[in-house]
C-alpha positions as CSV (number, residue, x, y, z in Angstrom):
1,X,44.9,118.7,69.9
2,X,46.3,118.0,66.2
3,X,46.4,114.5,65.7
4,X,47.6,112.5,62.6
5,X,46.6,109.2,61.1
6,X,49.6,107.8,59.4
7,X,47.5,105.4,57.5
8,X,44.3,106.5,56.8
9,X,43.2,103.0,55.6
10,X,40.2,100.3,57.2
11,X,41.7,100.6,61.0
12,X,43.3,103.9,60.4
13,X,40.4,105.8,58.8
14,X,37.7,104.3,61.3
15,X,40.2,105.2,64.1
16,X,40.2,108.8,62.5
17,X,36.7,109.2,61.7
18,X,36.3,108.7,65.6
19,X,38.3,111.8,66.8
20,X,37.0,114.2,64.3
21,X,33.2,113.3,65.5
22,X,35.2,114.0,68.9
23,X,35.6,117.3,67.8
24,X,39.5,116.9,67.5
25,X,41.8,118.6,64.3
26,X,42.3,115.5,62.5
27,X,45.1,114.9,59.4
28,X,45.0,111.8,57.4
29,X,47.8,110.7,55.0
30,X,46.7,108.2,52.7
31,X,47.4,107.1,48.9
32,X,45.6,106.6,45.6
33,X,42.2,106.8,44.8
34,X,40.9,106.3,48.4
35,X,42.7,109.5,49.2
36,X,41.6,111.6,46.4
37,X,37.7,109.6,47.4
38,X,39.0,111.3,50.9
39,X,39.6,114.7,49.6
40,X,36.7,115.3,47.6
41,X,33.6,113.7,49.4
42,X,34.8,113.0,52.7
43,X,35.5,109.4,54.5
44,X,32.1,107.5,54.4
45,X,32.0,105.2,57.6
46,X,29.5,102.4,56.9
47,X,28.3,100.6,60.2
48,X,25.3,98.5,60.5
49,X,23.2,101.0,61.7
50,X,24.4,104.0,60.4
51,X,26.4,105.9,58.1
52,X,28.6,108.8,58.4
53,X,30.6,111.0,56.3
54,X,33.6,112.8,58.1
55,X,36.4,115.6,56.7
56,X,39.4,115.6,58.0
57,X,41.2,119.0,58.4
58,X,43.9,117.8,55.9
59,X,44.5,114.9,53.9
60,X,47.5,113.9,52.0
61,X,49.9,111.4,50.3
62,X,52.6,112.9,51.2
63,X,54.1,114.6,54.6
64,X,56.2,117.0,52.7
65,X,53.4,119.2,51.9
66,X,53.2,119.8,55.8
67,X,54.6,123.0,56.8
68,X,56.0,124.2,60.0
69,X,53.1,121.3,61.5
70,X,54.4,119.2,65.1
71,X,51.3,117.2,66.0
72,X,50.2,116.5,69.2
73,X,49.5,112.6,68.7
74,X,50.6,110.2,65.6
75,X,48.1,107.2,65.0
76,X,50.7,105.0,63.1
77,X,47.9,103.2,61.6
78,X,50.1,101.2,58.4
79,X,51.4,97.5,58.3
80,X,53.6,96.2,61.1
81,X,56.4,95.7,58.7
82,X,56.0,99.0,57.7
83,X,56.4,100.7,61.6
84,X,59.9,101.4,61.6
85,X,60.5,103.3,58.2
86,X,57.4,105.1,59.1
87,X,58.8,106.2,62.0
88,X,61.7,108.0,60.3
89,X,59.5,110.4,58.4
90,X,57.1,111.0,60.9
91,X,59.8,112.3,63.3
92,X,60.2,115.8,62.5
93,X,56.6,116.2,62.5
94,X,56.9,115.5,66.3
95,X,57.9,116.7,69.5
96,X,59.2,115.6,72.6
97,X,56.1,115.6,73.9
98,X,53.8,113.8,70.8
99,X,52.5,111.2,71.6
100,X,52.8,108.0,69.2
101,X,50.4,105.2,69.1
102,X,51.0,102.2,68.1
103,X,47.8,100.2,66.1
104,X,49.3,97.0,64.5
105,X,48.6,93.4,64.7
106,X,51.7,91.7,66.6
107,X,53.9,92.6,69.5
108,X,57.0,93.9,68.0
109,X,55.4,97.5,66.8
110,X,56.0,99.7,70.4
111,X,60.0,98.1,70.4
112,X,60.3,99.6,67.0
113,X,58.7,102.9,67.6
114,X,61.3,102.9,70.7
115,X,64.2,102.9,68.2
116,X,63.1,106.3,66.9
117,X,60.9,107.7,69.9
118,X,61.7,107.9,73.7
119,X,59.5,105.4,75.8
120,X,57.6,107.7,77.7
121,X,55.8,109.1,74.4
122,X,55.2,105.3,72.9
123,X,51.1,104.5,73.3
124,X,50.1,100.8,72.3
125,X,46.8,99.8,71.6
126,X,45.1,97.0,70.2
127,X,41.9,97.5,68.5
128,X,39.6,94.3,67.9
129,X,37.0,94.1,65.4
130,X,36.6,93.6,61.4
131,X,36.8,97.2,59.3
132,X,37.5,97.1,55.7
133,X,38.1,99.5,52.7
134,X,34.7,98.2,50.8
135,X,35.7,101.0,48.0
136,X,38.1,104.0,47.7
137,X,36.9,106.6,50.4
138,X,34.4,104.1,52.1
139,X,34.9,101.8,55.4
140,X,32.9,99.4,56.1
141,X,32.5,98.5,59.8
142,X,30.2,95.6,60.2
143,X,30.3,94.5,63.5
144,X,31.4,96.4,67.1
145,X,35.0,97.3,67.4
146,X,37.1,97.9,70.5
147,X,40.2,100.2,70.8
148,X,42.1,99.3,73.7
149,X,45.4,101.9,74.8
150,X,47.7,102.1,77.4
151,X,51.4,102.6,78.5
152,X,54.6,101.3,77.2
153,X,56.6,102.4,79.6
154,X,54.5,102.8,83.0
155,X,54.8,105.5,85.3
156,X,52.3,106.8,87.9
157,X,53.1,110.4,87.1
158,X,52.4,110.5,83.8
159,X,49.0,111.4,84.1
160,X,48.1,109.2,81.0
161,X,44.0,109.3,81.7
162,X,44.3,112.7,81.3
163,X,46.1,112.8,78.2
164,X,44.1,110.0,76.3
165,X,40.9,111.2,77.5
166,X,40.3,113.6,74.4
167,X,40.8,110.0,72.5
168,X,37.8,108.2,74.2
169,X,34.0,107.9,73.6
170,X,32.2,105.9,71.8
171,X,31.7,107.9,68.7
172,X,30.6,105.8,65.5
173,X,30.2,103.2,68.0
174,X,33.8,102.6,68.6
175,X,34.2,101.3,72.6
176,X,37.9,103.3,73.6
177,X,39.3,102.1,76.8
178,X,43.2,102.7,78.8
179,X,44.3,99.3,79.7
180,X,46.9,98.8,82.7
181,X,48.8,96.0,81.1
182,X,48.6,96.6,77.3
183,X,51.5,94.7,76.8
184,X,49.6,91.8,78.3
185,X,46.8,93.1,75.6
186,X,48.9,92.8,72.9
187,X,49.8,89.0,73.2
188,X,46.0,88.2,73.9
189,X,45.5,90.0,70.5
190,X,48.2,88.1,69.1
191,X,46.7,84.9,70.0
192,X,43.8,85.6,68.9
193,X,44.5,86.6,65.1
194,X,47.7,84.7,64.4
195,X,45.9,81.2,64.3
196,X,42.5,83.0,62.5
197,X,45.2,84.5,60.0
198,X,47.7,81.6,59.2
199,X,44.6,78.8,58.7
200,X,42.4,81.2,56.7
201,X,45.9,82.3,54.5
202,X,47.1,78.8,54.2
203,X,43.4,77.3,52.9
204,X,42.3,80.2,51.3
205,X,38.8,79.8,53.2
206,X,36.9,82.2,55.5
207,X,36.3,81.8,58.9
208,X,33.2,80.0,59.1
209,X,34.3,76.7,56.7
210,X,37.5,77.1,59.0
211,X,35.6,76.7,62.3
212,X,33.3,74.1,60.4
213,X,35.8,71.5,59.7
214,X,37.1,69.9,62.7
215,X,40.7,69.4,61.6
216,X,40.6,73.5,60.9
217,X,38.9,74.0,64.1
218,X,42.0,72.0,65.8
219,X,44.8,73.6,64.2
220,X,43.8,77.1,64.9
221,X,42.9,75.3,68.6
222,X,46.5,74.1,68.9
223,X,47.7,77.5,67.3
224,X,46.4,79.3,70.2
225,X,47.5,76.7,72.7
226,X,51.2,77.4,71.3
227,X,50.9,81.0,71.5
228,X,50.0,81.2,75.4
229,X,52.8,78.9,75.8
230,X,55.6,81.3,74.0
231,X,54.3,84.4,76.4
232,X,54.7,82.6,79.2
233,X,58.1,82.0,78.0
234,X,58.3,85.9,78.1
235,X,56.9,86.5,81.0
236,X,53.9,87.4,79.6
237,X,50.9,85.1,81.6
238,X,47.6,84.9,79.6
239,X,44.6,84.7,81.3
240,X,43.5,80.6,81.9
241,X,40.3,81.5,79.7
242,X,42.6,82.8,76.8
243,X,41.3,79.9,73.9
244,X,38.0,79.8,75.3
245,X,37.9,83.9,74.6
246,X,39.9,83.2,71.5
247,X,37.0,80.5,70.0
248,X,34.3,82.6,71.1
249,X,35.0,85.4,69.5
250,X,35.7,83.8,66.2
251,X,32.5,82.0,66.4
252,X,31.1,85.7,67.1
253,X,32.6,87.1,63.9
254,X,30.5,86.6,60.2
255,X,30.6,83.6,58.6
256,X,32.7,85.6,55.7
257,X,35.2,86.9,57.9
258,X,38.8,87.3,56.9
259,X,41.6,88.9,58.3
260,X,43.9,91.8,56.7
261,X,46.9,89.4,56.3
262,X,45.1,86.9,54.8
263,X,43.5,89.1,52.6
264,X,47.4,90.4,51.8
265,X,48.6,86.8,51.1
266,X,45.8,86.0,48.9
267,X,46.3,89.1,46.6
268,X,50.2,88.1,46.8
269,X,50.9,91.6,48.3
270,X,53.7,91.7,51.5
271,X,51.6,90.7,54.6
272,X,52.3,90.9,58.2
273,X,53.5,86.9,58.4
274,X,56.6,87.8,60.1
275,X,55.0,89.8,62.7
276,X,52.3,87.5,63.3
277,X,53.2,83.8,63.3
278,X,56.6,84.7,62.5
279,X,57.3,86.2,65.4
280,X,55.8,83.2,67.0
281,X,58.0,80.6,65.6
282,X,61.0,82.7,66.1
283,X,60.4,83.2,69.8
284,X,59.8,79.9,69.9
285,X,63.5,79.0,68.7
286,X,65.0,81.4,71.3
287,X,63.1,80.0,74.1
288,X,62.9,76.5,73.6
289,X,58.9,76.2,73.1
290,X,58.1,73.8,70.5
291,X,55.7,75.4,68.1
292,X,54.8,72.5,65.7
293,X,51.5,74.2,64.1
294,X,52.6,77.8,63.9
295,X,55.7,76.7,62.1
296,X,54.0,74.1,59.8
297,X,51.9,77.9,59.2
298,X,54.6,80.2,58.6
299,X,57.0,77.8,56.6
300,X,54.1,77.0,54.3
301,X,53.4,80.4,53.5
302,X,56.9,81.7,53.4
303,X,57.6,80.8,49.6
304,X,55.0,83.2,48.1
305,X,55.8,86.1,51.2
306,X,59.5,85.8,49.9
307,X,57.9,86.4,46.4
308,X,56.0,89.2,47.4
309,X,58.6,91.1,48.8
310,X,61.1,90.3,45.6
311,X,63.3,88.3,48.2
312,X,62.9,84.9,46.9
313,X,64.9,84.6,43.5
């Protein structure tokens, strides 16, 4: 099975590092000095308890340098906002049987791949945990992460178990399961890191002083409380015990604990805001769900993503 990660970064690389200790011909395309990090010593996984340096078959910055290559599964491991350009590129590295996975924060990612990609071949998943880039060619992993997968488009012949099961095992203590409702998955995701994102961007503060100050500790509360209102809007019925999950596992997480789009807002970079509390607000609109604290969230932090992104003149 050849398998690319497009996006060898914190999720992507972990994600990769996975499947080659599962013994499976693994490509990585990633950029700068982490790449080159990449090429010449090898991806260094940090977990708590261990440490492990993987090689992928190939790494590059650059899927031109492929030749007469189709993989068998694309990880599209980049940004949400990034999803559909990549998409274009990776096509003719595909068949019609290549399977594409989807990795992002957000619920918009498998709709996008869909423009480019037939349904049947488009994988969600929705992996849970903190990873970061600590340094170029290093990912640091410091609690357990999950990587859940499952079906876009469902169908009992599809034999999906079969397919994914060369993707699961617990390898560098990642827990890989096939959920039946990923869909479902993803909103419960999006519930869960859309609040932890938007209060931590918009008050610059980790996690802990977040949870520590009860006015924080409300708004992310209310955040939440929003979001399972705009999926059942869409169909899309969380689980009764969605906040309490939600608060439990932030209180789980380190005290330092930051999320990759606040970490994006804070260094002024594009960040996934519209995919995240964006899309939040915006299905709000369309459905008539008041959404007072996500949209005090996303039209605070609009200004400086406008900036980022050269929109905002």
């Amino acid at each position: 099975m050849k398998i690319l990660v497009y996006g060898a970064g914190a999720v992507g690389g972990y994600i990769g590092a996975h499947l080659i200790e599962n013994g499976l011909d693994v490509t990585f395309l990633a950029r700068g000095s982490h790449l080159k990090n990449i090429v010449d010593k090898g991806l260094n996984i940090v977990l708590p308890n261990q440490e492990k340096i993987v090689h992928p078959s190939y790494a590059t910055d650059s899927l031109a340098t492929l030749k007469n290559v189709k993989f068998d599964v694309v990880i599209v491991a980049v940004k949400a906002w990034q999803v559909r350009e990549s998409a274009t590129e990776i096509l003719p590295y595909t068949s019609s049987s290549t399977l594409m996975i989807s990795v992002q924060n957000g619920i918009d990612s498998p709709y996008e791949l869909n423009d480019v990609f037939e349904a049947r071949q488009i994988i969600p998943s929705v992996f849970r945990g903190i990873c970061l880039v600590s340094e170029p060619g290093v990912v640091s992993v410091p609690s357990q992460c999950t990587w859940t997968l499952g079906e876009f488009q469902k169908d009992p012949t599809s034999g999906i178990n079969s397919l994914l099961k060369p993707l699961i095992g617990s390898k560098l203590q990642l827990g890989v399961s096939i959920d039946e409702d990923i869909i479902k998955d993803l909103w419960k995701k999006l519930a869960l890191i859309a609040p932890m994102s938007g209060v931590g961007a918009l008050t610059r503060s980790v996690l802990g002083v977040c949870l520590e100050i009860k006015e924080l500790r409300n708004m992310i509360e209310k955040a939440v409380e929003e979001i399972i209102v705009v999926a059942k809007s869409q169909n899309i019925i969380l689980p009764d015990e969605t906040l309490e999950n939600s608060m439990g596992f932030y209180r789980a997480l380190p005290y330092s604990a930051t999320s990759s789009m606040q970490r994006d807002i804070e260094q002024k970079k594009p960040s996934e805001l519209e995919y995240q509390t964006g899309a939040i607000v915006k299905l709000g609109k369309s459905n008539n769900v008041q959404v007072p604290v996500n949209s005090f969230i996303y039209y605070s932090l609009l200004p400086q993503e406008l900036a980022a992104r050269s929109d905002l003149r």
